[in-house]
BAMITI-903629 format. One line per 3 residues: their letters; for each residue z, x, y of C-alpha. Coordinates in steps of 0.1 Angstrom, whole numbers, plus 2048, in hexadecimal, padded with zeros to 3 digits. Layout:
<atoms>
A) Z X Y | ...
</atoms>
This chain:
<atoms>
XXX) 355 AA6 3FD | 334 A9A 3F6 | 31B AAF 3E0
XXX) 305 ABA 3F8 | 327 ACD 408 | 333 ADC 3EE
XXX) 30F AF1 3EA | 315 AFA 40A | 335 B08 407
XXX) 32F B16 3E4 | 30D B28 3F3 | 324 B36 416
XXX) 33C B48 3FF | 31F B51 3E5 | 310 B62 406
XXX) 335 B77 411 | 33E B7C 3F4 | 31D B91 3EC
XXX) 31B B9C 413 | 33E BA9 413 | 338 BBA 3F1
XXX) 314 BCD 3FE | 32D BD4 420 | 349 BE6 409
XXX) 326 BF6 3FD | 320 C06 41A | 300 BF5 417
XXX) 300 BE8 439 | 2FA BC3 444 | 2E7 BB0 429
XXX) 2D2 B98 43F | 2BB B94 426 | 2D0 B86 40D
XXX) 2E0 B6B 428 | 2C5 B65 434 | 2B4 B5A 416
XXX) 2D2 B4B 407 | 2D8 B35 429 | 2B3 B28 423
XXX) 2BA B22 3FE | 2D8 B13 401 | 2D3 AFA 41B
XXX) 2AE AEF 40F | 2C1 AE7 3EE | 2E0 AD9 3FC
XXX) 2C7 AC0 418 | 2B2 AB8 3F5 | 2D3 AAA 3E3
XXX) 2D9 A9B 403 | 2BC A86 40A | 2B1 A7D 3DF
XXX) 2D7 A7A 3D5 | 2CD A8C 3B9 | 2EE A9D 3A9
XXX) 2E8 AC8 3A8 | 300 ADA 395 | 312 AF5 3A6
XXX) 30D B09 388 | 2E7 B09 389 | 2E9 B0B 3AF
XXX) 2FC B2B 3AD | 2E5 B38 38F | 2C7 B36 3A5
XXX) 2D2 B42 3C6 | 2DF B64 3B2 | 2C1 B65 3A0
XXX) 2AC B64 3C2 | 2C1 B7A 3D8 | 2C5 B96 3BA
XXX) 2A6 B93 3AF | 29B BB7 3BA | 2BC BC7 3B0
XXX) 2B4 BB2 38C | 292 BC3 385 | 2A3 BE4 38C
XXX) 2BF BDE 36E | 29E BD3 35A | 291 BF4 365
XXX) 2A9 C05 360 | 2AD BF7 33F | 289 BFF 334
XXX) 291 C25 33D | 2AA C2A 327 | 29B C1F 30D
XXX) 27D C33 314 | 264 C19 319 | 257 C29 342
XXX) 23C C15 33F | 24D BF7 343 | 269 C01 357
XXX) 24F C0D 36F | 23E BEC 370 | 264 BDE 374
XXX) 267 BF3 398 | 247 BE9 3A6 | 252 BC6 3A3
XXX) 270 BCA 3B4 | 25F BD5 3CD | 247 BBC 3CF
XXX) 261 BA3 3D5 | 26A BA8 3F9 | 289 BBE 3F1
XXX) 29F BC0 40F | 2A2 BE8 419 | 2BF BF1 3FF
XXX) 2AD BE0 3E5 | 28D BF6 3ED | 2A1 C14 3EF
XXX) 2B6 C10 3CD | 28F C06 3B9 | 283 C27 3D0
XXX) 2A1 C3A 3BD | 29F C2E 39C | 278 C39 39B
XXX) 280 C59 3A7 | 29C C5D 384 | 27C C4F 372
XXX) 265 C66 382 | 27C C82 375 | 27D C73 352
XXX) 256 C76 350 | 258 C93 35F | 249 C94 37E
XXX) 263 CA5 390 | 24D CA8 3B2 | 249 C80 3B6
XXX) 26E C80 3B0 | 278 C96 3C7 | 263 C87 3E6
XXX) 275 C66 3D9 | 299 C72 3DC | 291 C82 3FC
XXX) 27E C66 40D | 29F C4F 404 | 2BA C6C 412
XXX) 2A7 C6D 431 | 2AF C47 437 | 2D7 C4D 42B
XXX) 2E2 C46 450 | 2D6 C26 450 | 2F0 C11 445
XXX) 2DA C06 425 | 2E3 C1F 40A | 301 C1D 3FD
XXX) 31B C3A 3F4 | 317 C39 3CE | 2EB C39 3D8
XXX) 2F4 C53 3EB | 307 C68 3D0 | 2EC C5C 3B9
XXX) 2D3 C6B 3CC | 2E1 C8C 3D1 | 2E8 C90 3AE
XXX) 2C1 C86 39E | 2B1 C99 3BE | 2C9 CBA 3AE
XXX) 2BF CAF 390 | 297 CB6 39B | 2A1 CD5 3AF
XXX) 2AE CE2 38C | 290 CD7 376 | 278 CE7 390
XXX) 28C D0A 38D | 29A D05 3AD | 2C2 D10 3AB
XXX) 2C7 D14 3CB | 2BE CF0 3DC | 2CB CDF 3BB
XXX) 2EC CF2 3C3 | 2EC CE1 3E6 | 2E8 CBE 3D6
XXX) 301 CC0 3BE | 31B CCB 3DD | 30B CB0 3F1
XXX) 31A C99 3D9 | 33E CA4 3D6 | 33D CA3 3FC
XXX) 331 C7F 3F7 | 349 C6E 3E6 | 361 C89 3CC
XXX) 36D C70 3BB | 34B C64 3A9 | 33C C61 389
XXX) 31E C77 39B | 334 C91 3A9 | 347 C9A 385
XXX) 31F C9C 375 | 31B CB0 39A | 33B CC7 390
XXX) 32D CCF 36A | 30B CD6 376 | 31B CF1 391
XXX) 331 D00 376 | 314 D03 360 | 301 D18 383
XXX) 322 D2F 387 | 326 D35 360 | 2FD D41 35F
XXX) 301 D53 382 | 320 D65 373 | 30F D6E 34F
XXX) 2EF D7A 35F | 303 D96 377 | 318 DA6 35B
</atoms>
């Protein structure tokens, strides 16, 4: 098998492996990513071809992952940033993932991840419209089950902040009907203890 074949094959199964993973997801088809790693891989594949130049599969692999992750990459960076508390520069991280022709889950996961930063800094009412704006596109086939849960949980999260019990009380449920079995719905359970236990205390 000549080289030019093998980063063919190498870039197909780069492409399902990464499509079937975003499928299991429930992040619907992700044409963006073929798309662009078809392009990548054959116009790298045709140049070894036609120079004879030797590319190693390595490096080949490096650079298509860094080119069809790069949006999800800047959101880790982001996300990064945030924790640390440097928002400044997490923001900054977001609005370049989104300058990068993210496909739609990409957009939607950097549209999440400002709306948890928007509730770091405070500004509960940007988050909010964020976390709404994302669960009004959940039947699309582009946000995935643990996005979903995700979601749910920040947009209680805001409710909560902004003294509104009752609509963070249907968030948290909305995410042990999501998926009960997730990271989000045990945080979901605490936070609805911690409702009943004030409820409780405040009548007697």
């Amino acid at each position: 098998m000549t080289p030019p074949l093998i980063l063919l094959l190498l870039g197909l199964l780069y492409i399902l492996l990464f499509g079937g993973l975003a499928l299991l997801r429930r992040e619907g088809l992700p044409t963006r990513l073929a798309i662009e790693g078809v392009v990548f891989t054959v116009a790298i594949a045709g140049l070894a071809a036609l120079t004879g130049f030797p590319i190693s599969p390595i490096l080949f692999l490096a650079l298509l992952y860094l080119l069809t992750t790069r949006v999800r990459l800047l959101v880790d960076l982001g996300n990064l940033l945030a924790r640390r508390g440097n928002h400044t520069a997490a923001e900054s991280a977001y609005r370049w993932a989104l300058r990068l022709w993210p496909d739609e889950t990409g957009r939607l996961a950097v549209r999440i991840n400002q709306g948890v930063l928007d509730i770091h800094r405070g500004r509960l009412d940007e988050a909010v419209a964020a976390f709404r704006q994302v669960l009004a596109q959940a039947g699309s086939g582009y946000l995935g089950v643990k996005q979903e849960c995700g979601c749910h949980y920040n947009l209680g999260v805001a409710y909560q902040k902004q003294g509104l019990d009752a609509q963070a009380a249907l968030e948290f449920n909305a995410v042990l009907e999501t998926w009960p079995a997730s990271e989000y719905s045990r945080y979901a359970s605490i936070a609805l203890e911690r409702r009943r236990r004030k409820i409780v205390t405040s009548e007697t």
